[in-house]
mmCIF entry with sequence, helices, sheets and N, C-alpha, C, O atoms, coordinates in Angstrom:
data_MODEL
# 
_entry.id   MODEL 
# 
_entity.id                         1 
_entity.type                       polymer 
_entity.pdbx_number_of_molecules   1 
# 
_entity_poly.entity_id                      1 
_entity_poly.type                           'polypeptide(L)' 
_entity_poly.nstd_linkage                   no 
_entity_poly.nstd_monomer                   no 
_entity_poly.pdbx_seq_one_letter_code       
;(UNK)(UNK)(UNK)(UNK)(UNK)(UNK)(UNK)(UNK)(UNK)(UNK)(UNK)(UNK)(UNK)(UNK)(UNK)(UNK)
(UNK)(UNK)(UNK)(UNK)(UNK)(UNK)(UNK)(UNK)(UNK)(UNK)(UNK)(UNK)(UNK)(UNK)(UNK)(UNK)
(UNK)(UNK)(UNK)(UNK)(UNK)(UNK)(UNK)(UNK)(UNK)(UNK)(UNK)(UNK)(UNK)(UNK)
;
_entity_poly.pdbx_seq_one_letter_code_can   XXXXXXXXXXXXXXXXXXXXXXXXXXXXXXXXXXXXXXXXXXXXXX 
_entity_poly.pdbx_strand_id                 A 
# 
loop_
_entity_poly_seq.entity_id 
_entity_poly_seq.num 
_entity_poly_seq.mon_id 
_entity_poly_seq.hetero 
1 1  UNK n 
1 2  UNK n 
1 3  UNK n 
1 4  UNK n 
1 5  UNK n 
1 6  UNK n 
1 7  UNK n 
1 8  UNK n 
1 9  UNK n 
1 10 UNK n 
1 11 UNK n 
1 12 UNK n 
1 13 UNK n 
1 14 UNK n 
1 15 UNK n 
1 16 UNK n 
1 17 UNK n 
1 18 UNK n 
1 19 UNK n 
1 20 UNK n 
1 21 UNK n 
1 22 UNK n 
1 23 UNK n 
1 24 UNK n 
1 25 UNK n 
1 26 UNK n 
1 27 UNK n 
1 28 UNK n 
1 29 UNK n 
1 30 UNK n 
1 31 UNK n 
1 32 UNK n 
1 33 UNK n 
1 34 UNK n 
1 35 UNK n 
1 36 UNK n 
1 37 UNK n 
1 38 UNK n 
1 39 UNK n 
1 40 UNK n 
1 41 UNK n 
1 42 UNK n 
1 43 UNK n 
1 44 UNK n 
1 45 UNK n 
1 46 UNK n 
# 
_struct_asym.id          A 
_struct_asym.entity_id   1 
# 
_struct_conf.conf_type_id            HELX_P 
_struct_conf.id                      HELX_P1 
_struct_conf.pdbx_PDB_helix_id       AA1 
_struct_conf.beg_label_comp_id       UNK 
_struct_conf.beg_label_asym_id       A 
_struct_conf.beg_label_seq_id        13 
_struct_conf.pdbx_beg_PDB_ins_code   ? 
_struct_conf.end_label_comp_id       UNK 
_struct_conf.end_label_asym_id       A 
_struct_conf.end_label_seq_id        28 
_struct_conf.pdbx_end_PDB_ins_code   ? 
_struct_conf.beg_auth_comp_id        UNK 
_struct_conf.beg_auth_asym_id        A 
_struct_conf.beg_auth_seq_id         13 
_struct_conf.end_auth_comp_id        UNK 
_struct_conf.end_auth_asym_id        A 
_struct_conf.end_auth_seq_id         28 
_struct_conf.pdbx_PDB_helix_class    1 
_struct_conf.details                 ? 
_struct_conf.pdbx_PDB_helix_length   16 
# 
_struct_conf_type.id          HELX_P 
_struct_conf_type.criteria    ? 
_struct_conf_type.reference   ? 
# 
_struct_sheet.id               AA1 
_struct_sheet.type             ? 
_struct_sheet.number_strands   2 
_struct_sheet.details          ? 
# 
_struct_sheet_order.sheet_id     AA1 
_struct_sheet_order.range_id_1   1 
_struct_sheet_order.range_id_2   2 
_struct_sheet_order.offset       ? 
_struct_sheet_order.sense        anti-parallel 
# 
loop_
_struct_sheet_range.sheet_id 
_struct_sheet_range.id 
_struct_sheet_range.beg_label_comp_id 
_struct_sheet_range.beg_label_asym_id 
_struct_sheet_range.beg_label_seq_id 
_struct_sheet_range.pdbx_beg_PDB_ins_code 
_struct_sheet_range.end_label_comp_id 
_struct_sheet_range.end_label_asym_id 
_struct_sheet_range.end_label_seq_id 
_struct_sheet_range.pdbx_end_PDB_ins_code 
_struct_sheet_range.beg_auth_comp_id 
_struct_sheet_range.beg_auth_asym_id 
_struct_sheet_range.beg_auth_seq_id 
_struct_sheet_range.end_auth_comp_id 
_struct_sheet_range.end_auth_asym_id 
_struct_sheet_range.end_auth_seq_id 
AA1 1 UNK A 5  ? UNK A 6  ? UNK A 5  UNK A 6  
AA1 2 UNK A 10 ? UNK A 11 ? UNK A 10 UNK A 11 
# 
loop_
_atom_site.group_PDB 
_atom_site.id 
_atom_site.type_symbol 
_atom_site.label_atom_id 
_atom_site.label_alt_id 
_atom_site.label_comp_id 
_atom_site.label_asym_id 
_atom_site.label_entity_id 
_atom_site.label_seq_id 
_atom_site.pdbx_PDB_ins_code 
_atom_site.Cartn_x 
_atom_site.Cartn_y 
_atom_site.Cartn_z 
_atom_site.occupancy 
_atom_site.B_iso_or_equiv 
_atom_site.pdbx_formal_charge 
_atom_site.auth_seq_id 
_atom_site.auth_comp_id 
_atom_site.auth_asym_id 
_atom_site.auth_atom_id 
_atom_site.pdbx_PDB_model_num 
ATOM 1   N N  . UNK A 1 1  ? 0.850   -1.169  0.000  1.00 0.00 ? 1  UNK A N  1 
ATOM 2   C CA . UNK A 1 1  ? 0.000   0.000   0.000  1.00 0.00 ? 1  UNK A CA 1 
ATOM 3   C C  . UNK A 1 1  ? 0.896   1.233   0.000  1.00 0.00 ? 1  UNK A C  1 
ATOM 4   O O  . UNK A 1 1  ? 1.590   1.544   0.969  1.00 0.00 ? 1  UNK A O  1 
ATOM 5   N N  . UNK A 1 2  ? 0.852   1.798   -0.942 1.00 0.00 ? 2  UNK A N  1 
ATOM 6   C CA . UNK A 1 2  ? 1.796   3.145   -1.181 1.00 0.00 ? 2  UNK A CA 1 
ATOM 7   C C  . UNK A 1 2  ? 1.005   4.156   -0.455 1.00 0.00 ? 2  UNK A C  1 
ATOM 8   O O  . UNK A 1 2  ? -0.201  4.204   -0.699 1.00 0.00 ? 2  UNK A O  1 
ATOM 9   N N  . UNK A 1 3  ? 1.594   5.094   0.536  1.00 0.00 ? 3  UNK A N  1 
ATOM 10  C CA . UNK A 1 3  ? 0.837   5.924   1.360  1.00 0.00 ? 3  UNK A CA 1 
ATOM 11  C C  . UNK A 1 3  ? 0.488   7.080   0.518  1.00 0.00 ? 3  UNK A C  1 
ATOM 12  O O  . UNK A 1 3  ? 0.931   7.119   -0.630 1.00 0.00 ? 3  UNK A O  1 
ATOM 13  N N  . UNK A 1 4  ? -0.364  8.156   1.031  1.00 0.00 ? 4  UNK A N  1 
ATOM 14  C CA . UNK A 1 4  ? -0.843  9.421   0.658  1.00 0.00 ? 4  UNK A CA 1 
ATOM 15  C C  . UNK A 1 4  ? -0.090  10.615  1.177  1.00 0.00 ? 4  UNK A C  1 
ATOM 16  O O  . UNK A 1 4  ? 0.202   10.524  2.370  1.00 0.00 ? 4  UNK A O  1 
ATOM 17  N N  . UNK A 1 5  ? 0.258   11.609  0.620  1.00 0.00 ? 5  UNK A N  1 
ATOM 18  C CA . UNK A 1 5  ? 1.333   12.408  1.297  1.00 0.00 ? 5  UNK A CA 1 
ATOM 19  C C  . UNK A 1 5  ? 0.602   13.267  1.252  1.00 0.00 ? 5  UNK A C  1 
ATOM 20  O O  . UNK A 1 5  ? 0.032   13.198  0.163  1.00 0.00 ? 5  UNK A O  1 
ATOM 21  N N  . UNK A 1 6  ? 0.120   14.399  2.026  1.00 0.00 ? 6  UNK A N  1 
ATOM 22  C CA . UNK A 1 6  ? -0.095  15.927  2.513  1.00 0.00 ? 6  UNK A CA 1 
ATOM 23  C C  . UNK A 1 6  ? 1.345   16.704  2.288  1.00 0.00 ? 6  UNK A C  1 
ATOM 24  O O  . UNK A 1 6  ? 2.144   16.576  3.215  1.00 0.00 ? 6  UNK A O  1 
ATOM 25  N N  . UNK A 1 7  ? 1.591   17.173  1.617  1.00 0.00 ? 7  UNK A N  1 
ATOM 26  C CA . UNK A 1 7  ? 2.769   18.164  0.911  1.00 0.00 ? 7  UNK A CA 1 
ATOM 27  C C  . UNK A 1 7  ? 3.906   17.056  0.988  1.00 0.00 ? 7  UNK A C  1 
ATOM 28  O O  . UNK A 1 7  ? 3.826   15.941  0.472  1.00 0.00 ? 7  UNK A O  1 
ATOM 29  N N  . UNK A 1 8  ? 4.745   17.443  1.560  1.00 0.00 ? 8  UNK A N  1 
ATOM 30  C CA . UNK A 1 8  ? 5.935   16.226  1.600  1.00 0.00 ? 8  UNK A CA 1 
ATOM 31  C C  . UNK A 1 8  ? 6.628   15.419  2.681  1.00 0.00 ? 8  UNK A C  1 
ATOM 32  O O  . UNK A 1 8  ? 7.700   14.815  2.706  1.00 0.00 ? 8  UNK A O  1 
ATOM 33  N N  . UNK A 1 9  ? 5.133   15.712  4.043  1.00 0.00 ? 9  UNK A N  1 
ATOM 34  C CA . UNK A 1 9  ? 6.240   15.116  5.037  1.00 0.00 ? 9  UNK A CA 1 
ATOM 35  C C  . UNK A 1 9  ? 5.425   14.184  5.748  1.00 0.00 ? 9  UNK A C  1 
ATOM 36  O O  . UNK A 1 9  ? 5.852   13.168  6.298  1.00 0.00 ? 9  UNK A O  1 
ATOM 37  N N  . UNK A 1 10 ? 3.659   14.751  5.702  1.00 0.00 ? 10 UNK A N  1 
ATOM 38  C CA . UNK A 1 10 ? 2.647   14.085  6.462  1.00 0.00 ? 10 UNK A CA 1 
ATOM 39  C C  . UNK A 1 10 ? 1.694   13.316  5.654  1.00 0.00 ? 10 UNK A C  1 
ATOM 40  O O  . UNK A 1 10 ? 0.947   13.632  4.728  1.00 0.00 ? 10 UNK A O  1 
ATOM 41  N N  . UNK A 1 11 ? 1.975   12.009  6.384  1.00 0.00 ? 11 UNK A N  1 
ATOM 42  C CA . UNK A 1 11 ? 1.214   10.972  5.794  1.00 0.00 ? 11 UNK A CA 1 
ATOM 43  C C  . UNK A 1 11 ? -0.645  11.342  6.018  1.00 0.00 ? 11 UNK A C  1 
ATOM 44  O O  . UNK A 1 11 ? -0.926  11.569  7.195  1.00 0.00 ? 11 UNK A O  1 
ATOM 45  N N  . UNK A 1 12 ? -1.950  11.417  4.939  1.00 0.00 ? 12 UNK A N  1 
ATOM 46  C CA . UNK A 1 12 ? -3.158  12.147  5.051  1.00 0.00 ? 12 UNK A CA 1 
ATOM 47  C C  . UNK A 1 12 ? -3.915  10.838  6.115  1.00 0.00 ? 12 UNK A C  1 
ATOM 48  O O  . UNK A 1 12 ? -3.596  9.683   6.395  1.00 0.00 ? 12 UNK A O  1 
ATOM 49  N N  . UNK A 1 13 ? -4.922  11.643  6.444  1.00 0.00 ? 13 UNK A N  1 
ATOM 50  C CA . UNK A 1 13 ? -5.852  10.932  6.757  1.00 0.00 ? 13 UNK A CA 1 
ATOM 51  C C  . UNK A 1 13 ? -6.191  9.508   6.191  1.00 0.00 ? 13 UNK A C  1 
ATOM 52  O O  . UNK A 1 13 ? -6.424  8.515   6.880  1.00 0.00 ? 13 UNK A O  1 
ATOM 53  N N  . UNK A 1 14 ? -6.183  9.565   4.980  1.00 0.00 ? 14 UNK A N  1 
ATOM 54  C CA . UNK A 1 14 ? -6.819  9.125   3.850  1.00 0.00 ? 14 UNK A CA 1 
ATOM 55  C C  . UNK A 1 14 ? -5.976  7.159   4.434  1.00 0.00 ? 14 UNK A C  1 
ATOM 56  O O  . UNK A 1 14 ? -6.477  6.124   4.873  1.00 0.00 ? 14 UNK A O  1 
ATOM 57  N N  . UNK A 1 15 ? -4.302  7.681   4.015  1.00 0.00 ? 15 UNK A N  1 
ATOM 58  C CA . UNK A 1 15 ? -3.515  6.917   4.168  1.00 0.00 ? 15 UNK A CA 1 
ATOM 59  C C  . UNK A 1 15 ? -4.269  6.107   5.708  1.00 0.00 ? 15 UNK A C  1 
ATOM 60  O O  . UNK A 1 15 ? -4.593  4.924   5.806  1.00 0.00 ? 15 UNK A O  1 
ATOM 61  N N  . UNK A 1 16 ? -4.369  7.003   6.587  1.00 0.00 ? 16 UNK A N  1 
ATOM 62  C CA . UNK A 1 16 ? -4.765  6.175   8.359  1.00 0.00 ? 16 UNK A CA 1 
ATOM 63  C C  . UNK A 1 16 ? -5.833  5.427   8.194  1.00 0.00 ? 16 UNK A C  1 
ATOM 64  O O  . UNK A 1 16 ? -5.922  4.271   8.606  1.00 0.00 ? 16 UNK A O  1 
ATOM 65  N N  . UNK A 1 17 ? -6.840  6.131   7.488  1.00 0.00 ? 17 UNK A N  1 
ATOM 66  C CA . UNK A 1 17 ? -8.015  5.199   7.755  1.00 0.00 ? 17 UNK A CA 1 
ATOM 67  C C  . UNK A 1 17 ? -7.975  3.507   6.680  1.00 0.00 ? 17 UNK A C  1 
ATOM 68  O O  . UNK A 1 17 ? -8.446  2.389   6.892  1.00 0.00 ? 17 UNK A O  1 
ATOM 69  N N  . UNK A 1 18 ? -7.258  4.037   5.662  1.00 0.00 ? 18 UNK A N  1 
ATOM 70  C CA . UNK A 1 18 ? -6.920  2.477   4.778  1.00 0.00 ? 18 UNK A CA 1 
ATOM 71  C C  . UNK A 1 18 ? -6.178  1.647   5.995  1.00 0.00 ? 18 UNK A C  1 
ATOM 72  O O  . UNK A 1 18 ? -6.671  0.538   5.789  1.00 0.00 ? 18 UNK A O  1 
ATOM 73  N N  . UNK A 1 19 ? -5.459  1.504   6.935  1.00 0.00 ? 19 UNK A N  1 
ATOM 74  C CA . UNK A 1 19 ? -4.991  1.280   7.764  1.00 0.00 ? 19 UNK A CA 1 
ATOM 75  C C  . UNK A 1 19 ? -5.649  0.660   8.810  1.00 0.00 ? 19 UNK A C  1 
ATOM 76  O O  . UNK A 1 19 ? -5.410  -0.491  9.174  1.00 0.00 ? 19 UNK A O  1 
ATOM 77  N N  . UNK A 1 20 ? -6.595  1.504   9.373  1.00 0.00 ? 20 UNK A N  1 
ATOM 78  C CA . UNK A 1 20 ? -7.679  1.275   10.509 1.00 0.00 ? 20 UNK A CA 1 
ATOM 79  C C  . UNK A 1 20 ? -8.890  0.506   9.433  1.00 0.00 ? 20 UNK A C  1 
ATOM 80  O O  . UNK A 1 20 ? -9.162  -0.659  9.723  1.00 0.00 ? 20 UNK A O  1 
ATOM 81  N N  . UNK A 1 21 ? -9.466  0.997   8.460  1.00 0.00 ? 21 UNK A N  1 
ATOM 82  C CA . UNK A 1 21 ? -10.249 -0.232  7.868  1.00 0.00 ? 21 UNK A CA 1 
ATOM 83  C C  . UNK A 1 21 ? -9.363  -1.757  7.435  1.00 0.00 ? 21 UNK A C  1 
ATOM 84  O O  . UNK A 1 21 ? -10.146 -2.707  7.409  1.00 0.00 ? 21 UNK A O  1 
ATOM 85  N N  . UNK A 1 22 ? -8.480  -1.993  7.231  1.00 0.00 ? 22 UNK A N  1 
ATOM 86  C CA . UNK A 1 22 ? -7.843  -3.202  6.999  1.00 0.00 ? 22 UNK A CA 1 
ATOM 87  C C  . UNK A 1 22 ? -7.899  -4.233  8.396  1.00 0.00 ? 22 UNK A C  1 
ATOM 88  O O  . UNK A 1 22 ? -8.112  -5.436  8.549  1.00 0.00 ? 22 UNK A O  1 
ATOM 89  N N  . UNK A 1 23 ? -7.589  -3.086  9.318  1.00 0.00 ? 23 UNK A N  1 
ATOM 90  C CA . UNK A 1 23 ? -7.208  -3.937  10.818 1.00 0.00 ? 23 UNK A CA 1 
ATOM 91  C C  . UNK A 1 23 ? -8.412  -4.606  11.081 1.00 0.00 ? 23 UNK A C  1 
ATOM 92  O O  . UNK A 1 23 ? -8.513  -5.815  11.286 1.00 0.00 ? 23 UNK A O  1 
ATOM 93  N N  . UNK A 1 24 ? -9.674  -3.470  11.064 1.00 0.00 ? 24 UNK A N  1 
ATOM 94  C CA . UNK A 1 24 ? -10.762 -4.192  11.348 1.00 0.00 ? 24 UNK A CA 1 
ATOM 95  C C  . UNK A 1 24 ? -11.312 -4.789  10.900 1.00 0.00 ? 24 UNK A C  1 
ATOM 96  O O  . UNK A 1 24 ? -12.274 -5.190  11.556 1.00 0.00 ? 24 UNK A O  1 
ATOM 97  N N  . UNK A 1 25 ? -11.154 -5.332  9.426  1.00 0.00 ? 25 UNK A N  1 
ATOM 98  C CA . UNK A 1 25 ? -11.525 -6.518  8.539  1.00 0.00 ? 25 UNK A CA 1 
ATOM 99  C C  . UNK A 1 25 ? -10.948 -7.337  9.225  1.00 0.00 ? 25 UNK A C  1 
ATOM 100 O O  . UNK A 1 25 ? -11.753 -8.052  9.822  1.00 0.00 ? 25 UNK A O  1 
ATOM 101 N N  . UNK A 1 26 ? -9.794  -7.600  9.446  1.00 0.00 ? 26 UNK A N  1 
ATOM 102 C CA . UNK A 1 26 ? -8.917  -8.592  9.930  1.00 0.00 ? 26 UNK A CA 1 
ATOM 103 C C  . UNK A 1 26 ? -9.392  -8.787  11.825 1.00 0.00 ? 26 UNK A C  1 
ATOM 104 O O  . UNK A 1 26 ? -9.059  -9.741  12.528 1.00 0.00 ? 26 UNK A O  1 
ATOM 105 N N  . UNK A 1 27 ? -9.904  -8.050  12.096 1.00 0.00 ? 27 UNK A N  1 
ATOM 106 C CA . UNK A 1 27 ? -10.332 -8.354  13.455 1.00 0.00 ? 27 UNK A CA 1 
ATOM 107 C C  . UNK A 1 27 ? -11.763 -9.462  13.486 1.00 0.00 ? 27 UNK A C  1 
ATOM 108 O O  . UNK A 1 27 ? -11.862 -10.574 14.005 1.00 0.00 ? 27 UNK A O  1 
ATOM 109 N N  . UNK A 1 28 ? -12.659 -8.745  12.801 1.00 0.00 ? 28 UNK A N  1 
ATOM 110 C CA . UNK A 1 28 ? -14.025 -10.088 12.126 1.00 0.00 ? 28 UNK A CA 1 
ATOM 111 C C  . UNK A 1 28 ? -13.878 -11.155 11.681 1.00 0.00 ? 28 UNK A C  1 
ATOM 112 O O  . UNK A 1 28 ? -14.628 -12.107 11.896 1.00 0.00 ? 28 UNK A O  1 
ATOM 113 N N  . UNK A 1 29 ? -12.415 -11.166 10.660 1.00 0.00 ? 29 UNK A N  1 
ATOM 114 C CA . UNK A 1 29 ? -12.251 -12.188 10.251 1.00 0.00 ? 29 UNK A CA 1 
ATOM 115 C C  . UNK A 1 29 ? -11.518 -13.396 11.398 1.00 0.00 ? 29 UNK A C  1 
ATOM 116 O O  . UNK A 1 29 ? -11.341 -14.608 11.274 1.00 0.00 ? 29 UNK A O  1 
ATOM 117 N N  . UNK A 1 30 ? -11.200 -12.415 12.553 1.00 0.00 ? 30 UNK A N  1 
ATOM 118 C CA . UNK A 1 30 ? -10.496 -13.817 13.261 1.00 0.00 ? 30 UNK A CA 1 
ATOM 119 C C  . UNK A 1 30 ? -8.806  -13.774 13.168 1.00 0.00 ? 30 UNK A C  1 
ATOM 120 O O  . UNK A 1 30 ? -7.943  -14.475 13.697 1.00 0.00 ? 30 UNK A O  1 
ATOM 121 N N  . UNK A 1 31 ? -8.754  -12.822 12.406 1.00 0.00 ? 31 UNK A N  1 
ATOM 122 C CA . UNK A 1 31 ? -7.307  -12.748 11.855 1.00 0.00 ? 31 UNK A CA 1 
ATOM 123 C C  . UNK A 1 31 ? -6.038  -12.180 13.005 1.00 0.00 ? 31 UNK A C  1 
ATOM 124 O O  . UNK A 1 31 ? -4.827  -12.353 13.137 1.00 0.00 ? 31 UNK A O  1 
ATOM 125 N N  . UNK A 1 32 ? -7.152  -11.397 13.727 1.00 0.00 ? 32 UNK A N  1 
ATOM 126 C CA . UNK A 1 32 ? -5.810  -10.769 14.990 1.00 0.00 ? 32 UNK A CA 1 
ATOM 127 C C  . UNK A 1 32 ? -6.641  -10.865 16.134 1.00 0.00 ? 32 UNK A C  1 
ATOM 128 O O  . UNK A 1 32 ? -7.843  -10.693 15.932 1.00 0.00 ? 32 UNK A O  1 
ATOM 129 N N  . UNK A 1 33 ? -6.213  -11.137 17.454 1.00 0.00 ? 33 UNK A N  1 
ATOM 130 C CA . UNK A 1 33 ? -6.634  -10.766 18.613 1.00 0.00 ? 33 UNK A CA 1 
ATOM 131 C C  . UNK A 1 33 ? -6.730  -9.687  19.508 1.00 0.00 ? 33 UNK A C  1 
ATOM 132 O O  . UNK A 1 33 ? -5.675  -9.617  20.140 1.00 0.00 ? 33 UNK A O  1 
ATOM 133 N N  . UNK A 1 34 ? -7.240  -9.131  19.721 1.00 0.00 ? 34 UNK A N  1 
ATOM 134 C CA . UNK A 1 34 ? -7.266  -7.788  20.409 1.00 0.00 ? 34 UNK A CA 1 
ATOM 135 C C  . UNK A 1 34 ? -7.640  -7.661  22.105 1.00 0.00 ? 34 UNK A C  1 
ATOM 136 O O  . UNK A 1 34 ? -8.704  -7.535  22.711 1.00 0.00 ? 34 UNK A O  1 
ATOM 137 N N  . UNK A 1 35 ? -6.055  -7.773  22.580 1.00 0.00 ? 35 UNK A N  1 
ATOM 138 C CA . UNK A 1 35 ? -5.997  -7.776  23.684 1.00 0.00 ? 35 UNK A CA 1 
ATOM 139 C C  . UNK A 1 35 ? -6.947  -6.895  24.977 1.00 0.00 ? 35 UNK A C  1 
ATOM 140 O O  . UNK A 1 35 ? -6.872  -5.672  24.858 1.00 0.00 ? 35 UNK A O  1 
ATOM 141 N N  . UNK A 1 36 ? -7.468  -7.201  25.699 1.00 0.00 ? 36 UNK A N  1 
ATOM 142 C CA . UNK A 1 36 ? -8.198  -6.460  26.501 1.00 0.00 ? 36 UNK A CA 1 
ATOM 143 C C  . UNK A 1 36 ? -7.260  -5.633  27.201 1.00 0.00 ? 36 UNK A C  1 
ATOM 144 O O  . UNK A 1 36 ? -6.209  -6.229  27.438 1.00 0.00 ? 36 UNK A O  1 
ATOM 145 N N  . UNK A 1 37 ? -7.309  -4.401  27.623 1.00 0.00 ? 37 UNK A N  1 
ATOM 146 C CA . UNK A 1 37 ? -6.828  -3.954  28.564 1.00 0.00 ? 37 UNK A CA 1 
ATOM 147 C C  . UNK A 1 37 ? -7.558  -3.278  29.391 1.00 0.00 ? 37 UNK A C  1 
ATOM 148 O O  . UNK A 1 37 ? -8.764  -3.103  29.216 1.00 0.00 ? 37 UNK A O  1 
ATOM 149 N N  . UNK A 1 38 ? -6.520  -2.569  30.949 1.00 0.00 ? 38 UNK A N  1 
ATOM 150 C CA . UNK A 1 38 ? -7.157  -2.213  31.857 1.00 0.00 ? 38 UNK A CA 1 
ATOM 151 C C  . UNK A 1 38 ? -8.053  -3.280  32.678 1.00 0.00 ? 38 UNK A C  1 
ATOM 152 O O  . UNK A 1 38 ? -7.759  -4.451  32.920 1.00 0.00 ? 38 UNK A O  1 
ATOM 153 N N  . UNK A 1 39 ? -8.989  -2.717  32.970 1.00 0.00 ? 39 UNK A N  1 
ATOM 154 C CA . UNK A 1 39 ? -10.018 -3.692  33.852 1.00 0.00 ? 39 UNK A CA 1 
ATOM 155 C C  . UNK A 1 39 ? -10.904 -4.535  33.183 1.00 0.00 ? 39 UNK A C  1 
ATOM 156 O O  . UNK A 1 39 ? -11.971 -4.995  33.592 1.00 0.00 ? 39 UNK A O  1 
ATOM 157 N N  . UNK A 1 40 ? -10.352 -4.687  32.120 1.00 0.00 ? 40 UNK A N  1 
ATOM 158 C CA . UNK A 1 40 ? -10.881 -5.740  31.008 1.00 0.00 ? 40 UNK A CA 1 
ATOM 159 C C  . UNK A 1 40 ? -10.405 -6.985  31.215 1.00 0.00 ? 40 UNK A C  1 
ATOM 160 O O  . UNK A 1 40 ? -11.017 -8.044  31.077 1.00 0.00 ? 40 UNK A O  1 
ATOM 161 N N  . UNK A 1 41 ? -8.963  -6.766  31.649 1.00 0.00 ? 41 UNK A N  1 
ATOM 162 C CA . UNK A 1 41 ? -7.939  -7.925  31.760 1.00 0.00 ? 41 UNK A CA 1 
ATOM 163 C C  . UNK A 1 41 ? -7.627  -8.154  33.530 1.00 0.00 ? 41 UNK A C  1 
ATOM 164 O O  . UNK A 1 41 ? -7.480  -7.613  34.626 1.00 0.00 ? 41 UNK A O  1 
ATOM 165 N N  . UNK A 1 42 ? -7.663  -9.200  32.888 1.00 0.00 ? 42 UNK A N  1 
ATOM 166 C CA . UNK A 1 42 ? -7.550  -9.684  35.128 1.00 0.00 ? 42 UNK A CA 1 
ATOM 167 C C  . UNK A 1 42 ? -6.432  -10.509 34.880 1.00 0.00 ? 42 UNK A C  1 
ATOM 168 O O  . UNK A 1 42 ? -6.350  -11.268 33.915 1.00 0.00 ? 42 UNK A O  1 
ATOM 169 N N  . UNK A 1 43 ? -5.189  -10.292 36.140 1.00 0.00 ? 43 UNK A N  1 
ATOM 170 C CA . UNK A 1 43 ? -4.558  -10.949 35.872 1.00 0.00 ? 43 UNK A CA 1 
ATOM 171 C C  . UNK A 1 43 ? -4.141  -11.909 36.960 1.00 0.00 ? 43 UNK A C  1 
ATOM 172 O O  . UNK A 1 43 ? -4.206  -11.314 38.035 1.00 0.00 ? 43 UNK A O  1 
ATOM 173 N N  . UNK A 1 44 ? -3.760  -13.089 37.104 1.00 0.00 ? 44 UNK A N  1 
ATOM 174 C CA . UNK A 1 44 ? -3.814  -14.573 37.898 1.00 0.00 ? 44 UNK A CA 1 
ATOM 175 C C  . UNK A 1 44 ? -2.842  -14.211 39.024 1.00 0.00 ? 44 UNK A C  1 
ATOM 176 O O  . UNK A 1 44 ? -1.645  -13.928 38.977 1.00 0.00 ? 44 UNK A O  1 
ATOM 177 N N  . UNK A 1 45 ? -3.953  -14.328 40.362 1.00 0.00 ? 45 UNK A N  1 
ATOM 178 C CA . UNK A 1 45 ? -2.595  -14.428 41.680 1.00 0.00 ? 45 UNK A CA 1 
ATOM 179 C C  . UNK A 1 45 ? -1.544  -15.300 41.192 1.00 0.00 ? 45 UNK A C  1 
ATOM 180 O O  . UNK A 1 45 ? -1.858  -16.163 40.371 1.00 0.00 ? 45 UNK A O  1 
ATOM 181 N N  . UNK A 1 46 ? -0.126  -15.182 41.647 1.00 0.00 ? 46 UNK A N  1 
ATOM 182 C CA . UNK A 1 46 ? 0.661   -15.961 41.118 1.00 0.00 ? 46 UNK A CA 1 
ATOM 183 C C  . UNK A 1 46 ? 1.589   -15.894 42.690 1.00 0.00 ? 46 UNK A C  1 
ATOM 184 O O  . UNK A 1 46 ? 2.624   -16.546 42.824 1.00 0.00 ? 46 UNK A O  1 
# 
C-alpha cells in the first residue's frame, strides 16, 4: 500500500483510515486478537 502524502512530510488521513479499515476486517475475520486492557484484563494471583 503506497501511502498518501499531505505536501511532503505528512502521511493524510486518507492513508490512516486504509490502515484502521484493513485492521478491522482482519479483526471479524479472526485474523488478529485484540488484547483487553485495563479492567478488562484480570490478571492470575501468582
Amino acid at each position: 500500500m503506497e501511502p498518501n502524502y499531505v505536501g511532503d512530510l505528512i502521511p493524510s488521513i486518507a492513508s490512516y483510515q486504509k490502515i484502521i479499515d484493513k485492521y478491522e476486517r482482519g479483526l471479524k475475520k479472526g485474523e488478529f486478537y485484540d488484547e483487553p486492557t485495563g479492567e478488562d484484563l484480570i490478571y492470575p494471583d501468582w
